[in-house]
N, C-alpha and C positions, 0 to 999 in steps of 0.2 A: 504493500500500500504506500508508504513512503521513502524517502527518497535516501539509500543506504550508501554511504562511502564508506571505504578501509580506513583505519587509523591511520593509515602516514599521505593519505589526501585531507583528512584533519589539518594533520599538523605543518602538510607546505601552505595550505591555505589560512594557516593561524586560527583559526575558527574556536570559539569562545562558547565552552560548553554550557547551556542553557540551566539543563536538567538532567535527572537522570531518569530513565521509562523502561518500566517494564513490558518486555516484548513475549509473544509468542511465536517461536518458529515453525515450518513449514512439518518440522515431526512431532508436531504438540508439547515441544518444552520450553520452557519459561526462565527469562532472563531480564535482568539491568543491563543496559547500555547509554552512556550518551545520549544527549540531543545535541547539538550545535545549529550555529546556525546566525544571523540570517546569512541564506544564500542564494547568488541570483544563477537561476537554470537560464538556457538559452539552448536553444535550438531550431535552425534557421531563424527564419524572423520572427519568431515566439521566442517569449519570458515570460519566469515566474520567480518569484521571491516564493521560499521556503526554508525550512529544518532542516539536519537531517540526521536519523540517527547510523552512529558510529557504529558498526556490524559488517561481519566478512571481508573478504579479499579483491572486492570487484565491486565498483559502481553500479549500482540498483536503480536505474530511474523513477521507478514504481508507479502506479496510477494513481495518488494524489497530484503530482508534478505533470503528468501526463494530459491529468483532464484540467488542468487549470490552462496550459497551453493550447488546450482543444485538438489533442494527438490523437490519433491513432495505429493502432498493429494491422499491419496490410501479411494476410499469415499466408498467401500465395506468392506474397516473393518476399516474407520472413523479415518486415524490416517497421520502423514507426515511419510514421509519415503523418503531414497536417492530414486533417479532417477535409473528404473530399466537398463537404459539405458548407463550408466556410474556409476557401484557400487562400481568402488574404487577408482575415481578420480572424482571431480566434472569439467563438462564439460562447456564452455559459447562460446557463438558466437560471436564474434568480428569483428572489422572493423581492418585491416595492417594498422600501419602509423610508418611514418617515424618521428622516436624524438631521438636527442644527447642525451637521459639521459638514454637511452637505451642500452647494454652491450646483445648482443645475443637476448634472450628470458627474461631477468632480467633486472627491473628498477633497474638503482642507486640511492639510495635514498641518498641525502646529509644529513650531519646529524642534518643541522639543520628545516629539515622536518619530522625528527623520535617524535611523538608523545607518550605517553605510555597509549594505552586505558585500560579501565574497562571491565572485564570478567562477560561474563551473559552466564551461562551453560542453555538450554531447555532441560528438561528432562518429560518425561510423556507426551510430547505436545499432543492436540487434536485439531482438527477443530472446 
């Protein structure tokens, strides 16, 4: 589900452990690891600001980072690719609400909520 790096892409990217989260693996057992974070995914002309926790030996892109870029797994030629359905703007489904911090369609961000994340380009990704 989220987005996994090795400890030593942690630590060339300086990345500043959050928390620590209890995970379950893919054979039902249960662990602490890191969170870090923030960090900015990119791939092509998609981004997203996320976490990510620290787990295994290989970069994980995972489908929270996936559907926030509006990706997807194309599994007849095994690869991510935009969403054929919005290919020049990444599209998401939303709930309206009404929040003062709001200006039109643009959050205000105050500035002492401007964070400065870490850049992690995917390139080559596979499934």
């Amino acid at each position: 589900m989220h987005l996994c790096i090795p400890e030593h892409v942690s630590f060339q990217l300086r990345l500043q452990q959050v928390e620590e989260r209890e995970v379950t693996t893919a054979d039902g057992s249960r662990r602490f690891c890191p969170y870090v974070g923030p960090i900015e995914v990119r791939f092509g002309d998609r981004t997203c600001f996320t976490g990510a926790l620290v787990l295994g030996g290989e970069v994980l892109l995972g489908a929270v980072p996936m559907e926030d870029m509006d990706l997807v797994v194309s599994p007849s030629m095994r690869t991510v690719t935009v969403n054929p359905n919005s290919p020049n703007i990444p599209s998401s489904i939303v709930k309206q609400l009404r929040n003062p911090n709001v200006v039109g369609r643009r959050k205000v961000l105050r500035p002492e909520h401007r964070v400065e994340p870490q850049r992690l380009e995917i390139d080559g990704l596979q499934p």
